[in-house]
C-alpha atoms as one frame of an Amber mdcrd trajectory, in Angstrom:
protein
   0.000   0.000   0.000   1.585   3.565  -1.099   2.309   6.101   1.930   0.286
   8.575  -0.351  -3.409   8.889  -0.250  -5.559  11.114  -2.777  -8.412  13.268
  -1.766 -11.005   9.765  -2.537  -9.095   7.826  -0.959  -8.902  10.322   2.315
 -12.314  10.811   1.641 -13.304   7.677   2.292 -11.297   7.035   5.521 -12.700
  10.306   7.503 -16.178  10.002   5.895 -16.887  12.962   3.902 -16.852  14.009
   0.481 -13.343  14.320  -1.680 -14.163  18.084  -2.138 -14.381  18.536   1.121
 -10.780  16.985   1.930  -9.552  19.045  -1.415 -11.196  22.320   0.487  -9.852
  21.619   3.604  -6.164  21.048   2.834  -6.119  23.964   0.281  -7.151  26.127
   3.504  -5.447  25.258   6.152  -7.625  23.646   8.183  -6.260  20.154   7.981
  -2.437  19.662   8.023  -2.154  16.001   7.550  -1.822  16.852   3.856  -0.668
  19.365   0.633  -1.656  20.772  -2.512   0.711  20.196  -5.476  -0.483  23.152
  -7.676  -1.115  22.866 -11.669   1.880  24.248 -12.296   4.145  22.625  -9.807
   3.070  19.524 -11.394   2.690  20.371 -15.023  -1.086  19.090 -15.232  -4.269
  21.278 -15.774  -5.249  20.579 -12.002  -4.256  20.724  -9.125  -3.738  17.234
  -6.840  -3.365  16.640  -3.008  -1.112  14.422  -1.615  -2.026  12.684   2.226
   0.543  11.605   3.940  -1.484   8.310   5.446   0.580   8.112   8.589  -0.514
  11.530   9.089  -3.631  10.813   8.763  -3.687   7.975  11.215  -1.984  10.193
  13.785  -4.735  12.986  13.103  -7.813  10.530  13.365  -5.705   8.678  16.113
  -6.138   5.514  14.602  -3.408   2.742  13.591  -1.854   3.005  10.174  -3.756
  -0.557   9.627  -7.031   1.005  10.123  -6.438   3.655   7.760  -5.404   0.939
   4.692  -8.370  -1.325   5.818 -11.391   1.479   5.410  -9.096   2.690   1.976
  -9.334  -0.809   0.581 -13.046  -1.659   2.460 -11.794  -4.981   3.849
């Protein structure tokens, strides 16, 4: 399993929507992630990388819980 998660795939763990994680992130608000800007990355959007240890740490929940509600086994 990658140490990266998208906004879906973040979405899914927390239990919200992906534009909400994308929203949040861009903001501020939640620092267990980053926005890689169109033009850093040389796409037409921009993407959001989650660092899923992070994200375990934020939700205070194991690493193994994060990849389990990710992959919905």
């Amino acid at each position: 399993m990658y140490e990266i998660l998208n906004a879906a795939q973040t979405a899914r763990v927390i239990g919200c929507g992906p534009q909400k994680v994308r929203e949040r992130i861009k903001r501020g608000i939640w620092t267990f992630g980053s926005v890689v800007t169109a033009k850093q990355s040389g796409n037409t959007e921009n993407s959001y990388e989650i660092n899923k240890g992070a994200l375990a740490e934020w939700l205070k929940i194991p690493v193994e819980e994060v990849e389990r509600r990710v992959t919905g086994k």
